[in-house]
N, C-alpha and C positions, 0 to 999 in steps of 0.2 A: 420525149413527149411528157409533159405537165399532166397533173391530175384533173386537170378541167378539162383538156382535149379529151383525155380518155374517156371522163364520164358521159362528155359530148358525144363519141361514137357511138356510146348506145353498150349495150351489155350483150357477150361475144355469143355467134350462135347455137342454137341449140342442137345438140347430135343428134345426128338421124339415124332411125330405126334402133334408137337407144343403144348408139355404140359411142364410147367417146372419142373424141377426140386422137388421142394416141391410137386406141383402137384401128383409124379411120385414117392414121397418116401415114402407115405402111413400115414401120421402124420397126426396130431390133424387136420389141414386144409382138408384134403382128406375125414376125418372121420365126418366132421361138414359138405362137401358137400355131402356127399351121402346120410345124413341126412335130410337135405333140399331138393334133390333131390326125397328123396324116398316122402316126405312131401306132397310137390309138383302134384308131379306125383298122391296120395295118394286121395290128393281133388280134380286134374282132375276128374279122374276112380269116385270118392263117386260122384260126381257133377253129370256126369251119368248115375251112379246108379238111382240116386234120380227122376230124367227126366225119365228116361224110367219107372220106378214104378210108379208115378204119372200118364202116358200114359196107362199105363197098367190096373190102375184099375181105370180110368176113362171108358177105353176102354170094363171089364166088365161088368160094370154097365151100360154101356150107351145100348150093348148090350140086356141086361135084360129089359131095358127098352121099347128098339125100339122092342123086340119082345113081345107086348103087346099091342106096339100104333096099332090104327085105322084109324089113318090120314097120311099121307105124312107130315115126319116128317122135311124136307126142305120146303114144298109149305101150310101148313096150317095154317090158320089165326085164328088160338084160341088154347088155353090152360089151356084144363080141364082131367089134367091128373091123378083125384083124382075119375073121373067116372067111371062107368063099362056100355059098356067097355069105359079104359080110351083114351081118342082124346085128342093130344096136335102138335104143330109145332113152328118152329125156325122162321118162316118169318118175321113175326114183328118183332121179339127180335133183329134178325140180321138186319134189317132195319133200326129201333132205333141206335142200337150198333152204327152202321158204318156211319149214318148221322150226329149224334152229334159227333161223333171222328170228323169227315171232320172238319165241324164246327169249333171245336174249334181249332183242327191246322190251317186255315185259318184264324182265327182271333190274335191267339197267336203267332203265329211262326215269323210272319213279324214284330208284335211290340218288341216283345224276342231280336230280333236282332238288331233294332233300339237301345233299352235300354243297350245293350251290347257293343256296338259299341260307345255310348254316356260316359259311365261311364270308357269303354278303352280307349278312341282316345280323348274324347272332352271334360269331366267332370275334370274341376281343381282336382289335390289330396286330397282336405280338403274337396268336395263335393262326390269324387268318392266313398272314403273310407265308410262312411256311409250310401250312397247308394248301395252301396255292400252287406251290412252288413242288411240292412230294403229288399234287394232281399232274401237273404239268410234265412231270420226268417220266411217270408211269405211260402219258400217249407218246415218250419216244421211243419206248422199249421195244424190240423186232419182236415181229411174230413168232419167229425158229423159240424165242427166250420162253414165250408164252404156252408154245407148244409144247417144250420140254419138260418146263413147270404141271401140263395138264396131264404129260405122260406119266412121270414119277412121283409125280405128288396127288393133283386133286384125283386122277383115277383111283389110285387104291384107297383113298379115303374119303370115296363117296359112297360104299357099301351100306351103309349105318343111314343116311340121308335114301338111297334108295330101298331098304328094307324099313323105314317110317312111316314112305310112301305107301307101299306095298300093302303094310298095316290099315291104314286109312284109309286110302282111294284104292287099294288095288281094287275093289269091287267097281270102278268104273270100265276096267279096261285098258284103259290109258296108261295106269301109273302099274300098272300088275309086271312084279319082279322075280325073275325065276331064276335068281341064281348069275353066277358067271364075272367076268369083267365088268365092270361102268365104262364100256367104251361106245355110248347108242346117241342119237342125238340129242336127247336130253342135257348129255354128259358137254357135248358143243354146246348148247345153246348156255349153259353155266360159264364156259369157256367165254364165248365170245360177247359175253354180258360182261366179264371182267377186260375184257380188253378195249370194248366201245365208254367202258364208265369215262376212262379222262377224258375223253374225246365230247358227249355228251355237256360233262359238269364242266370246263373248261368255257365251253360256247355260251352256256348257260347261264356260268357266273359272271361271265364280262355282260351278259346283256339284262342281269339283272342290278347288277352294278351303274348301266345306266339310267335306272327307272327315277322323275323326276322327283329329285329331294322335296320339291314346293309342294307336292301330294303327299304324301309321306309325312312331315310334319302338319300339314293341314287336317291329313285325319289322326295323329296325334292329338292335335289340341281339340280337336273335336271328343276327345276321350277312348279312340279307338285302341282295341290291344295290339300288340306288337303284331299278332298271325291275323288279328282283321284287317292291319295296312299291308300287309301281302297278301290277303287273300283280296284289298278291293284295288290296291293300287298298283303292288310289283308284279302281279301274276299275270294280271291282262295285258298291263305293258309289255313284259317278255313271252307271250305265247308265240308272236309267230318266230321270235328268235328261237326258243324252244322244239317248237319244228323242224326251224333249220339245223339244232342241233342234232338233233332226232335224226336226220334225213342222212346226217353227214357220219353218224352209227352207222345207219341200216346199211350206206352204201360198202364199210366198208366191212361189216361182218356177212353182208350176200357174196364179197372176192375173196373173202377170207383163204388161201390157200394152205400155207406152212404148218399153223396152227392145227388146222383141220384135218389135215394129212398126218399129221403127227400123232394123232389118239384116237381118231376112227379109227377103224377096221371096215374096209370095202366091203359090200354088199348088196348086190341089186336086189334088195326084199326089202316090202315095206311090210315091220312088222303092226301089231295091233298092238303094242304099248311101246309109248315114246321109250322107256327103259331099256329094252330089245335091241341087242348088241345090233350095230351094222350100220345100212342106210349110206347115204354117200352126198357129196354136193359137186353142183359143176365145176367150181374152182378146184378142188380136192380131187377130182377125176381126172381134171385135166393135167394135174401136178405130177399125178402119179401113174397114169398110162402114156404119154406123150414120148417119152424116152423108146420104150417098147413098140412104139406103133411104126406100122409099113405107112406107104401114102394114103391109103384109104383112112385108114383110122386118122391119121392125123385131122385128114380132112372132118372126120366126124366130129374129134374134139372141138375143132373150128366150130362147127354148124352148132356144138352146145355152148362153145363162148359165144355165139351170137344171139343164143336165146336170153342167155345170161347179159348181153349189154342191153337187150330189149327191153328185158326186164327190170334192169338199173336205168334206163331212161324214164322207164313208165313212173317209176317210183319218184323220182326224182321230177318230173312233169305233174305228181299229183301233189307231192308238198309244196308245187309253187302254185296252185290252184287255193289250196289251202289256207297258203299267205295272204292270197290277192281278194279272197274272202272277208280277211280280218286286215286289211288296212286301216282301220280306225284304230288296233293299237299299235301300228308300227311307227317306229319312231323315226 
C-alpha cells in the first residue's frame, strides 16, 4: 500500500479507555501483565493472610491464658504465671517497653538526623562515601553483638554519667542514683538508641539525598545560607520520610529481645528513678522465661506478645496518619 492509500484511510483509531493498542491486542505484553498483576495482588491477599493468623492465634492463646489469671492482667505488678493458681500482669513489662522505646528515640532520632544531613549537605564526597558506608555495616551488626558490648562495656562505664545526673537532676526524682550496677532502663534506652541510630540516619539520608536540587540552588542564589536551604527546602521535603525512619527505630527497639535480655536484670518493680536497677520489657520477658514455663505460662507470655503486636500496630497506624497529614511534602 502507497502513501497516498494510507493517508486516504484516515489516521488509525484511537485506544479506548486509554489503553493502547498492544495493551488491547492480548500479546505476550498483556500476558506478562496479568502476570505480575495476579503476582502482585497474590502477596498483597498472602501478606494478610499471614497478619490476621498471627492475631488469631495469638488471640487464642492469650485467651486461655487470661482465663486462668488471678490478677488484673493490665494493673499487676508481678509475674508468676507458672503458680497455682497462676498471677501474672503487663504493668511493668509495658512500663519498661514504652520508657526505654522514648528513650532511645529521644536520644537517636535528633543525632540520626544531624549525621544525615552532615554526610548529605556538608560531608566532602571522599569523606561522605565511607561514612555511609561505616552507617550502613553498623544496622547489620546482631543484637547478641550489641548486647554483649552493653554488658561489659557501656555498663561499667556509665557510673560517672549516672553520678552527673544524680549531681544535677537528682532533685527531680527521676535521675536520683543510689549507688549499684547501671543495669535500669535508662542504661537500655542508651542501649537501643545506639542500635536504631544506622537504621534511623540510613532512611534519612537517602531521603534527604533526594530533596530537589532546583530548590536548593534557587534559595542559594537567592543569598540563602547553607542551614536556611535545609531549614526551608530539605527539611520539609524529608519529614514524612523522617517519620518513616522514626517508625522503622521505634518498631524495632519496642521487640528488642537479646540486647535487652543481656544487661537488664528482671524485676517486676517500677522504680521512681529511671537509674533504679531492674524494670523489664515484653520482648525480654518473653526471651527469658519461655524456656521455664509449663503451658500456662507459655500461654501467658503469648497474651503479652499480643499486647506487644497491638502496640506495634497502633504505632505504626499513627505514623501513617502522620504522613497522610503532610502530603504536601512527600515526594
Amino acid at each position: 500500500m502507497d502513501i497516498t492509500s494510507a493517508t486516504a484511510a484516515g489516521p488509525p483509531p484511537a485506544p479506548e479507555n486509554g489503553r493502547t493498542v498492544a495493551e488491547q491486542g492480548g500479546g505476550t505484553a498483556r500476558v506478562g501483565d496479568r502476570i505480575f498483576l495476579g503476582l502482585s495482588r497474590g502477596s498483597g491477599i498472602l501478606l494478610l493472610v499471614i497478619m490476621a493468623a498471627i492475631a488469631v492465634f495469638l488471640t487464642i492463646r492469650a485467651a486461655s491464658a487470661l482465663s486462668h489469671d488471678e490478677g488484673d492482667f493490665f494493673t499487676t505488678f508481678e509475674w508468676n504465671a507458672n503458680a497455682t493458681p497462676p498471677v501474672f500482669g503487663i504493668a511493668v513489662l509495658a512500663f519498661g517497653t514504652v520508657v526505654s522505646s522514648v528513650i532511645a528515640m529521644l536520644l537517636a532520632v535528633p543525632v540520626a538526623i544531624g549525621i544525615a544531613l552532615f554526610i548529605s549537605h556538608y560531608a566532602p564526597r571522599r569523606l561522605a562515601a565511607p561514612l555511609s558506608y561505616v552507617v550502613d555495616l553498623l544496622a547489620a551488626v546482631p543484637s547478641i553483638v550489641y548486647g554483649l558490648w552493653g554488658a561489659l562495656f557501656l555498663v561499667p562505664h556509665l557510673s560517672g554519667l549516672y553520678g552527673w545526673l544524680n549531681d544535677y537532676f537528682g532533685w527531680t526524682g527521676v535521675f536520683a542514683y543510689h549507688d549499684g550496677a547501671a543495669r535500669s532502663l535508662f542504661t537500655i534506652g542508651i542501649l537501643l538508641a545506639i542500635m536504631i541510630l544506622p537504621i534511623v540516619t540510613s532512611v534519612s539520608r537517602e531521603v534527604f539525598l533526594q530533596a530537589p536540587k532546583m530548590h536548593e540552588e534557587a534559595a542559594l542564589a537567592l543569598g540563602a545560607t547553607r542551614w536556611e536551604v535545609i531549614r526551608m527546602s530539605v527539611l520539609p521535603f524529608g519529614r514524612s520520610g523522617v517519620i518513616s525512619a522514626s517508625m522503622l527505630g521505634l518498631g524495632r527497639a519496642l521487640g528488642e529481645t537479646m540486647a535487652v535480655a543481656t544487661v537488664l536484670s528482671p524485676s517486676f518493680e517500677i522504680g521512681k528513678s529511671l537509674l533504679d536497677p531492674g524494670g523489664g520489657t515484653f520482648a525480654q520477658n518473653i526471651a527469658s522465661s519461655f524456656k521455664e514455663s509449663g503451658e500456662i505460662g507459655k500461654d501467658a507470655l503469648i497474651a503479652s506478645g499480643l499486647v506487644l503486636f497491638v502496640l506495634t500496630l497502633l504505632v505504626n497506624g499513627a505514623a501513617r496518619l502522620i504522613i497522610a497529614r503532610r502530603k504536601e511534602y512527600t515526594a
